[in-house]
C-alpha positions in Angstrom: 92.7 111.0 95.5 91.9 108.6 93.0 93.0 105.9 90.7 96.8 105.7 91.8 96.7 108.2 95.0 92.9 107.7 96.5 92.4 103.9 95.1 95.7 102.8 96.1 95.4 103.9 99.9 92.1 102.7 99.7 92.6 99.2 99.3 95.1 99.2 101.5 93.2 99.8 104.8 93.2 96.7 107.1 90.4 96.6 110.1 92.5 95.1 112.8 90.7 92.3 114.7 89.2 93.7 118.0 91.5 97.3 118.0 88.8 99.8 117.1 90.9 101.5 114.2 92.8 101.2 111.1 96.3 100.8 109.8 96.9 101.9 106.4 99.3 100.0 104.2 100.7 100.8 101.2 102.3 99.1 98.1 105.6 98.5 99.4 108.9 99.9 97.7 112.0 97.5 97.8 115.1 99.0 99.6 117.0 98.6 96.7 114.7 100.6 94.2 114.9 103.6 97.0 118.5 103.5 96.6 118.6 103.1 92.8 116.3 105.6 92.0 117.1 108.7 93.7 120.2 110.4 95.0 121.8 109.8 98.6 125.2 110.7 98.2 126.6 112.3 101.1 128.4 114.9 99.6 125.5 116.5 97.4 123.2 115.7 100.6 125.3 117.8 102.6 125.6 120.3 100.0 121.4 120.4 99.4 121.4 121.0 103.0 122.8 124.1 102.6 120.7 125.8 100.1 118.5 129.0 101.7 115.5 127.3 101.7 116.8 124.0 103.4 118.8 125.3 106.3 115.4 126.8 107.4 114.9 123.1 108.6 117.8 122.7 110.2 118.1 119.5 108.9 115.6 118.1 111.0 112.0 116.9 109.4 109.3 115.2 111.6 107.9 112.4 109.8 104.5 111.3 108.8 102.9 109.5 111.3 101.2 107.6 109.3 101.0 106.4 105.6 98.2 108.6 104.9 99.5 112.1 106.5 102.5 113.0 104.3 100.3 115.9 103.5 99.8 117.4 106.9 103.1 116.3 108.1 104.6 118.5 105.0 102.5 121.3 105.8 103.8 121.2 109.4 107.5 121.1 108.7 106.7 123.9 106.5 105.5 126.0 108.7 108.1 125.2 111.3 110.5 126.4 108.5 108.7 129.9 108.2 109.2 130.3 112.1 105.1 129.5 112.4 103.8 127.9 115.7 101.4 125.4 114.5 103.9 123.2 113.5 102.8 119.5 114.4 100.2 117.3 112.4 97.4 117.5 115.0 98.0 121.3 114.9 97.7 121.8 111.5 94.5 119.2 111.0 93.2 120.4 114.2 89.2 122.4 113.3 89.8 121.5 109.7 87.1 118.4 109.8 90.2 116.5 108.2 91.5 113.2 109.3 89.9 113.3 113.1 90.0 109.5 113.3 93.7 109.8 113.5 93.8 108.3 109.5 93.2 110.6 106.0 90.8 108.0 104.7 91.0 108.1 101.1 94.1 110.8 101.4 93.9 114.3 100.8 94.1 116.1 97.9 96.4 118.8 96.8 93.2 121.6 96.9 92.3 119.7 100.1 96.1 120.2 102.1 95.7 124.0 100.4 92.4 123.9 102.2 94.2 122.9 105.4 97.1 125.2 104.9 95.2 128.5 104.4 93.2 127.4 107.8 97.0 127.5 109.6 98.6 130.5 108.2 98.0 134.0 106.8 100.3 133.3 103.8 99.5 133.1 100.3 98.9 129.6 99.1 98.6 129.0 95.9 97.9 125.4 93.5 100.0 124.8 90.5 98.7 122.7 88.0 99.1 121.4 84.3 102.7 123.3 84.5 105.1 122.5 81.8 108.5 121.1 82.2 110.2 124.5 81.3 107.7 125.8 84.3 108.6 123.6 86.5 112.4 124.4 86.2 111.8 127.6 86.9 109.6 127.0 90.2 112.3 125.0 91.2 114.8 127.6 90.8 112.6 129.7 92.6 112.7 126.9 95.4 115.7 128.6 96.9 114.2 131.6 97.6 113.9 132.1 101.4 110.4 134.1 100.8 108.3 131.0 99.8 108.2 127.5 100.2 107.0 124.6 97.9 105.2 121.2 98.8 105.4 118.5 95.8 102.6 116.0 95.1 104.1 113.3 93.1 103.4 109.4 91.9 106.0 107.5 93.4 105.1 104.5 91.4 106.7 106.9 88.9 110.0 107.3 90.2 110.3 104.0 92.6 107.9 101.5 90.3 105.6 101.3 93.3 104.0 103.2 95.3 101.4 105.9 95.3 100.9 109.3 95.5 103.2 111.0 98.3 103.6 114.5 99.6 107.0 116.0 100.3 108.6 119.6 101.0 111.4 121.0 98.7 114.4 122.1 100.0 115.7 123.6 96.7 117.5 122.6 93.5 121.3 122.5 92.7 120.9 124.1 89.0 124.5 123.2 88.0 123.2 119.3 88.5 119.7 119.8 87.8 118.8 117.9 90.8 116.2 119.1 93.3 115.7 118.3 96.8 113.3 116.6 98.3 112.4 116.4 102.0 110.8 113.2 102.3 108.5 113.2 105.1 108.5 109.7 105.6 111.5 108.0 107.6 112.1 104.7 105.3 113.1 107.4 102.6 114.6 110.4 104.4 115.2 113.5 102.1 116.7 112.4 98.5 118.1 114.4 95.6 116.5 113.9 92.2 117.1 114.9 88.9 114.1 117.4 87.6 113.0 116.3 85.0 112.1 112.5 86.0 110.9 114.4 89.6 108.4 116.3 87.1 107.1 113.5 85.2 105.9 112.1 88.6 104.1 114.9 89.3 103.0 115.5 86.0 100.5 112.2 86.5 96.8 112.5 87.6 95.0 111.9 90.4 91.5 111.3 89.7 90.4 113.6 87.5 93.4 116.3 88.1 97.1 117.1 87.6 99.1 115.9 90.7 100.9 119.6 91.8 102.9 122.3 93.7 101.7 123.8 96.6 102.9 127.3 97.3 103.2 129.0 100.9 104.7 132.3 100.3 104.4 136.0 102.0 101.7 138.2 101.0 
């Protein structure tokens, strides 16, 4: 990642004194512009929860472990959703040659986690790209569809006015409300309802040189 995803985590690496790693930190989000921005409300929450796609999680997502591993994090509650064994961070990043110091320096890239998915599972993964908004709406109608699953990569700077870019599941899309669900694999957040089409100007923002994306994990 680049510019607003790569640069951004980048900068925000701290060597700590004497402790033989480092911590990432991130541009900071207030409380208040989580709250603001997306959708918490109980009632639609519970009813989200409900779609096919997110009662496959059981309303239960492992977070990130750290700032740089919502990408292999979201890969692993995935595959725990598809009923798939490797469903833990080191698990999934485990003989890819990615983040083996514990940290994604840099981050991961949305053709780097497909890299990392297709080395975890015999499903079909595919990259979506340079999609339109109508093409979005219809992936994301296709997001309650039990056969596949979909992992966002979106600016969060976009939706929040800070941040950077962050990788999530979705757990489907309430059509009647045009809001879609999004299982935010970091705790401060926790899984938020959004409507679409702000949700796909955030992803519709670069990173580097390329469209943020979807990632698809579907059967063969």
């Amino acid at each position: 990642m680049k510019p607003v995803g790569r640069f951004g985590v980048a900068v925000g690496f701290v060597l700590l004194s004497g402790s033989g790693y480092f911590a990432v930190s991130r541009p900071g989000v207030p409380p208040e512009a989580i709250q603001s921005s997306v959708i918490h409300r109980p009632e639609l929450i519970e009813r989200a929860w409900r779609l096919p796609v997110a009662t496959t999680f059981k309303t239960e997502i492992t977070w990130q472990s750290n700032s740089s591993r919502c990408g292999p994090a979201s890969v692993a509650n995935t595959l725990r959703s598809l009923g798939e064994q490797k469903t833990t961070e080191t698990q999934v990043l485990e003989g890819t040659g990615k983040c083996w110091t514990g940290i994604c320096f840099m981050g991961l890239t949305l053709d780097e986690l497909a890299d990392v998915a297709r080395a975890k599972t015999r499903r079909r993964i595919t990259v979506l790209r340079n999609l339109t908004g109508e093409e979005f709406r219809e992936h994301m109608k296709r997001s309650n569809d039990p056969g596949r699953r979909y992992i966002i990569n979106f600016a969060r700077e976009t939706i929040f006015g800070a941040g950077v870019g962050h990788f999530s599941p979705i757990g489907g899309y309430l059509e009647a409300e045009d809001l879609v669900f999004v299982l935010d694999v970091n705790e401060r957040y926790k899984p938020w309802l959004i409507q679409r089409q702000l949700l796909f100007s955030a992803m519709d923002t670069l990173d580097g040189d390329k469209k943020r994306g979807l990632l698809i994990i579907e059967d063969n």
